[in-house]
C-alpha positions in Angstrom: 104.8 86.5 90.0 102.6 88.7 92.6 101.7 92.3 91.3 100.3 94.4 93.4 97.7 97.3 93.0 97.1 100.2 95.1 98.9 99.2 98.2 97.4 102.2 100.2 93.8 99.8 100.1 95.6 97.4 102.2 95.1 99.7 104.7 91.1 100.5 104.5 90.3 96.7 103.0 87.9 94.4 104.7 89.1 91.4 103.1 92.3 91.0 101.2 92.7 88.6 98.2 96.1 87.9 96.9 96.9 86.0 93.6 99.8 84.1 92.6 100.3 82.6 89.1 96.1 83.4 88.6 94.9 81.3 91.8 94.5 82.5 94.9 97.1 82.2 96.7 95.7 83.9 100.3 92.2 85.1 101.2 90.8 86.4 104.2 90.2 89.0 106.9 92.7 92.6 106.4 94.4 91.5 109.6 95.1 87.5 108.9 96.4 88.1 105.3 98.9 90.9 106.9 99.9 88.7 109.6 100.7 86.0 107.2 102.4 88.5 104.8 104.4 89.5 107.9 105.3 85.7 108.5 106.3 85.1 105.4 108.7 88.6 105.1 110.0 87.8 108.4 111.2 84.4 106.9 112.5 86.1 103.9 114.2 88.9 105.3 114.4 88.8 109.0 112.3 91.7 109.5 108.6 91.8 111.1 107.0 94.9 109.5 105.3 95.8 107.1 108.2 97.4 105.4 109.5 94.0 104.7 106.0 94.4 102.0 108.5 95.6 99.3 109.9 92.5 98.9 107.0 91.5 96.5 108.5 91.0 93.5 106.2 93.6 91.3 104.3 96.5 92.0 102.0 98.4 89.5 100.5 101.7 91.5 100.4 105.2 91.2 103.4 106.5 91.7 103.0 110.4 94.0 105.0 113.4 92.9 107.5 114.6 95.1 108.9 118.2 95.6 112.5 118.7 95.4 111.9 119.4 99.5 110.8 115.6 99.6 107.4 116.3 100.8 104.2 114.8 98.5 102.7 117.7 96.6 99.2 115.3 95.8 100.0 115.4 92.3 100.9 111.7 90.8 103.7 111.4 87.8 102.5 110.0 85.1 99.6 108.3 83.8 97.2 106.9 86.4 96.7 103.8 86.9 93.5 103.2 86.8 90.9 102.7 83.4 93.1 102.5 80.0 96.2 103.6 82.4 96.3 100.1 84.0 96.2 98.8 80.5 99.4 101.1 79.2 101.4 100.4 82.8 100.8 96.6 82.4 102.0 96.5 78.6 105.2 98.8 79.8 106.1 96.5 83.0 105.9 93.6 80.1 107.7 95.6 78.1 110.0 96.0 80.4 110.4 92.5 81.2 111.0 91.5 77.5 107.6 90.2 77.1 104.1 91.4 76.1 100.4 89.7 76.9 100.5 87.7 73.7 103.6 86.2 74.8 101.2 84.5 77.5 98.5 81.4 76.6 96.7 82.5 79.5 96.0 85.8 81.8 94.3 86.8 84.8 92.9 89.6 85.8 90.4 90.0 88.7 88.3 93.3 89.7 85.1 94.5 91.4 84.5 97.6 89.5 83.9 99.1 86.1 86.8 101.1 86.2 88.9 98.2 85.0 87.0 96.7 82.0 89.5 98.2 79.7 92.3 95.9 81.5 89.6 93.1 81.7 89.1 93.6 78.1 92.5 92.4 77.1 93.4 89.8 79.2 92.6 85.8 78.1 90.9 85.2 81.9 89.1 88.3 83.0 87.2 87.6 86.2 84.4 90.0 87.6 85.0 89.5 91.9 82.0 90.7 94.1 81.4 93.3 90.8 79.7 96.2 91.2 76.7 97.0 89.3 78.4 98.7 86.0 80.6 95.6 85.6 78.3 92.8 86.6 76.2 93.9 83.7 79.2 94.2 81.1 80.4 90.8 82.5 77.1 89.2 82.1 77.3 90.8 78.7 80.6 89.6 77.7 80.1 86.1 79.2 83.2 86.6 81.7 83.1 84.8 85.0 81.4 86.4 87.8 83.4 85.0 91.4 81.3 85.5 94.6 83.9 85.5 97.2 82.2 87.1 100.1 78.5 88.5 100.5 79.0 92.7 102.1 
């Protein structure tokens, strides 16, 4: 299973990290992970861009609302995802799947800022990556794994 978050950073990121099954599964330069991404689309689909992407299996992100003239007003629908929002979207894509995090004897989650302890909070496996301040201390704290995966 892959899930991705906020596909719009792939765009501004540095240095992508992409898990699969709680291991890393690609990490590296923005430009080397989406080439491989692109590689590995092309194989599965036949197509070379990046719109091959939505072949990932899940995707949890904000979704934007839409006018009725198609045109994105800035709004977003729902709940954000983001703080106790990741937390309700995860437990409704399990839902959704027939499954809840209980169901699971283990589960990742990975993040580099505070914004995501509540998600962090519920998971059997939450990592701190490159944290930022807020959450290095609550990890420290909480005795969670810190992982240093590059030095800014």
């Amino acid at each position: 299973m892959i899930v991705g978050h906020r596909p719009s950073t792939l765009e501004v990121a540095d240095k992508i990290l992409l898990l699969q099954e709680g291991r890393v599964a690609l990490f590296g330069q923005r430009d080397q992970v989406l080439e491989t991404l692109k590689q590995l689309v092309s194989i599965e689909s036949g197509s070379r861009d990046l719109e091959g992407l939505d072949k990932i299996a899940n995707l949890i992100a904000a979704e934007p609302e839409v006018s009725t003239e198609g045109k994105i007003t800035g709004k977003l629908r729902g709940i954000p995802t983001s703080g106790p929002g990741k937390v309700t979207h995860t437990h409704q894509w399990l839902a959704a799947q027939g499954k809840s995090l209980p169901d699971f004897d283990r589960s990742y989650f990975y993040s580099d800022s505070q914004n995501d302890i509540p998600l962090l909070s519920v998971v059997t496996h939450p990592v701190a990556t490159n944290p930022n301040a807020l959450l290095k201390a609550h990890a420290q704290a909480q005795g969670w794994p810190i992982l240093t995966l590059f030095n800014d």
